[in-house]
C-alpha positions in Angstrom: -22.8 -4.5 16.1 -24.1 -6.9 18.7 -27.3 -5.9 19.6 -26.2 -2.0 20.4 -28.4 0.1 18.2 -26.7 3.5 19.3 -23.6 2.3 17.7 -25.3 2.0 14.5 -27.6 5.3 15.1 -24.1 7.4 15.9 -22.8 6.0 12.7 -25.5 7.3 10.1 -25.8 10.3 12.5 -22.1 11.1 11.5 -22.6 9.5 8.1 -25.2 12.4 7.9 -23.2 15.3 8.9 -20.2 14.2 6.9 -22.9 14.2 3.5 -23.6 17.6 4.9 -20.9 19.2 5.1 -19.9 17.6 1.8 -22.9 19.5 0.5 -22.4 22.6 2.0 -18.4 22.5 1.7 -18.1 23.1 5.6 -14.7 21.6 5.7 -14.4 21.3 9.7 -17.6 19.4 9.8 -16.2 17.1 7.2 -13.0 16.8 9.0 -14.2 15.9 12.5 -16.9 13.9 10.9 -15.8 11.4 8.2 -13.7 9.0 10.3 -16.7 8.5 12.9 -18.3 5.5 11.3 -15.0 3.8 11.1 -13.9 4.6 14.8 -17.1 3.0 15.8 -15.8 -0.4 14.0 -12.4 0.1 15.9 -14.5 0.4 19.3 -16.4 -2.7 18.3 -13.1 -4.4 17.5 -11.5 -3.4 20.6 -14.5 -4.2 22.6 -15.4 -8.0 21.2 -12.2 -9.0 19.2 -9.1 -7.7 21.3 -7.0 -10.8 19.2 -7.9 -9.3 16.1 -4.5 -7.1 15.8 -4.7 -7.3 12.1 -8.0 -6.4 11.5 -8.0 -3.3 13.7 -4.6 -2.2 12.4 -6.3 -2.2 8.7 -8.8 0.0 10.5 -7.0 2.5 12.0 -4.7 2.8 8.7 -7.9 3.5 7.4 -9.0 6.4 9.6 -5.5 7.8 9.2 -6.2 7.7 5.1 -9.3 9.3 5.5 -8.2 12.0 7.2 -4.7 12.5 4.8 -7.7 12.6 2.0 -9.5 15.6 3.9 -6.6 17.9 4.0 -6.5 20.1 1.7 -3.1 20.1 0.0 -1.2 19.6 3.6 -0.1 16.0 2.5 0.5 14.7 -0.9 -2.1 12.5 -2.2 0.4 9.3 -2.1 0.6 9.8 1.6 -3.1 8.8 2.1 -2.7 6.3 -0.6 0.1 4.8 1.3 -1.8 4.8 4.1 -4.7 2.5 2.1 -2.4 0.1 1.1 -0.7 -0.5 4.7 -4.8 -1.5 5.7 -5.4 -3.6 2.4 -2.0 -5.5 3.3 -3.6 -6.1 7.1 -6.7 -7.4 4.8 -5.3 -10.0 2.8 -3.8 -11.0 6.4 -6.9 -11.8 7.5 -8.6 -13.0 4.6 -5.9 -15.6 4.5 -4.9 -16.7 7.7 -6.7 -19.7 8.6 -6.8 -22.6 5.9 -7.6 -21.2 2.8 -8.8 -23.1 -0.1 -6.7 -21.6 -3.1 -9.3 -21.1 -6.1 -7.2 -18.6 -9.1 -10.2 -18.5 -11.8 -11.5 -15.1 -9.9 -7.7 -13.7 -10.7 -8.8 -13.4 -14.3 -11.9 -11.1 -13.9 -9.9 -9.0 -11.2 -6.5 -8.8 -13.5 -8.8 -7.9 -16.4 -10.4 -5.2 -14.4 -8.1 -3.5 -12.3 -5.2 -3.8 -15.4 -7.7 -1.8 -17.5 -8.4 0.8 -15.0 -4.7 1.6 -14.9 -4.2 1.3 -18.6 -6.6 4.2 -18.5 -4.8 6.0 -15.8 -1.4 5.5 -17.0 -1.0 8.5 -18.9 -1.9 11.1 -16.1 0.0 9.9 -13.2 2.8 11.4 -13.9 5.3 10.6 -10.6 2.9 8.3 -9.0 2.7 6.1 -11.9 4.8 3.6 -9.5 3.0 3.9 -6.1 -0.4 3.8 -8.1 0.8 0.6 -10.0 1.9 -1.1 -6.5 -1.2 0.0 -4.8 -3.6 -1.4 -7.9 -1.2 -4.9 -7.6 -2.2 -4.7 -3.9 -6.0 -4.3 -4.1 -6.3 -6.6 -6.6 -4.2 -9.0 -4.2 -7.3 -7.8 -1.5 -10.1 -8.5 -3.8 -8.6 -11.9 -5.0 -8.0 -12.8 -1.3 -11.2 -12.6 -0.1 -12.9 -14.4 -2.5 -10.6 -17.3 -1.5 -11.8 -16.4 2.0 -15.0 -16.7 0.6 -15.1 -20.1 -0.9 -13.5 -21.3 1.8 -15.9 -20.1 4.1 -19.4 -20.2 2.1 -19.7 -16.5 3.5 -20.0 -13.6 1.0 -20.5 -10.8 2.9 -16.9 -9.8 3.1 -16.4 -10.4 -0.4 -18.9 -7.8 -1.3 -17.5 -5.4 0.9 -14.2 -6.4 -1.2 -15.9 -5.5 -4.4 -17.5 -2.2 -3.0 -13.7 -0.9 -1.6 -12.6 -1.6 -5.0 -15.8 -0.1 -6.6 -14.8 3.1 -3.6 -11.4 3.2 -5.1 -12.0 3.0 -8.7 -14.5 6.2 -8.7 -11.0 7.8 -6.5 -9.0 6.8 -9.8 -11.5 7.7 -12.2 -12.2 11.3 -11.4 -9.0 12.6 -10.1 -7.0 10.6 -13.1 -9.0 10.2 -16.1 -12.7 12.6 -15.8 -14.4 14.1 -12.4 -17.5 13.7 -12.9 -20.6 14.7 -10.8 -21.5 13.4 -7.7 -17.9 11.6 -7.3 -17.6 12.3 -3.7 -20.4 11.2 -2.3 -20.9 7.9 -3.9 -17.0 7.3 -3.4 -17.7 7.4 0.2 -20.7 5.7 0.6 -19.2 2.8 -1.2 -16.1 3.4 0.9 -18.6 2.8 4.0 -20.2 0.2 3.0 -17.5 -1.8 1.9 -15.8 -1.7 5.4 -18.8 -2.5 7.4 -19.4 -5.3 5.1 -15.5 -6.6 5.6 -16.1 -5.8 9.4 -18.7 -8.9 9.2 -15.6 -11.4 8.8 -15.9 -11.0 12.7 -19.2 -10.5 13.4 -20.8 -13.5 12.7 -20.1 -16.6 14.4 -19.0 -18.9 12.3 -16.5 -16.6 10.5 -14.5 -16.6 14.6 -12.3 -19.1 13.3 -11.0 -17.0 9.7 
């Protein structure tokens, strides 16, 4: 972030804490903890891209799901869901913004995907089968949109983190819909981190100022 190594030493300093608490079930330290890392990308946003309205609003919607996902029980689970798919709609707004090159052949692998995922979700979602169909539609919409920003562009980076949000969600659907398995947590948010740190470089390097 610019040349400011204590941004990046607060982040895995949080990043830390959160992975400890997680391990020790301390939910406060979890709580005040998890949204850290992605504050630090608003700051940086703030601080170096003011214009970038849609990118920070996709952030902050971001925080806010985070912390929805920390409360226990206080807020149904499509309210941080909701939240998600506010910052994934923000996303596609600024993968697409600036002369894209349309390229659909990367629709197939994603449609493929993300329609199996659900086809395997399907029969436990019970009154969220709609808002978990709309939000699948959406990512997918995400994931197709920034490899078009990709193409365009010749930079990956933000395509992976693309892939590693969608990675993020997909161990979310797995083990709360079809089986929890061990371990879920911590590599859904570490994927969850990377992925937005790797979409935050669609500003951080210079020739992606004009996307």
């Amino acid at each position: 972030m610019y040349h400011r190594p204590y941004l990046y030493i607060t982040t895995l300093f949080a990043a830390t804490l959160f992975l400890f608490g997680l391990f020790y079930d301390i939910h406060l330290l979890r709580l005040c903890t998890k949204p850290i890392p992605l504050l630090i990308l608003i700051y940086a946003v703030c601080r170096y891209h003011s214009t970038e309205r849609a990118f920070l609003g996709a952030l902050i919607f971001s925080v806010l799901g985070d912390i929805i996902l920390e409360l226990p029980d206080q807020l149904p689970f499509a309210a941080g869901l909701g939240s998600f798919l506010i910052a994934h709609l923000l996303y596609i707004r600024c993968f697409l913004k600036i002369r894209p090159q349309w390229i659909w052949l990367p629709l197939i692998p994603i449609i493929l995907y993300c329609g199996t995922l659900f086809f395997f979700m399907q029969p436990n979602l019970g009154p969220l089968l709609i808002p978990v169909a709309i939000y699948v539609l959406v990512i997918s919409t995400m994931l197709w949109s920034a490899s078009v920003y990709s193409y365009s562009h010749k930079f990956y980076l933000p395509l992976w983190g693309a892939i590693m949000f969608t990675i993020s969600d997909s161990l979310i659907a797995i083990n709360k819909f079809i089986s929890e398995f061990q371990g879920a947590r911590y590599s859904i948010i570490i994927t969850y981190w990377i992925a937005q740190y790797l979409i935050f470089t669609l500003l951080s390097k210079d020739h992606s100022h004009e996307s």
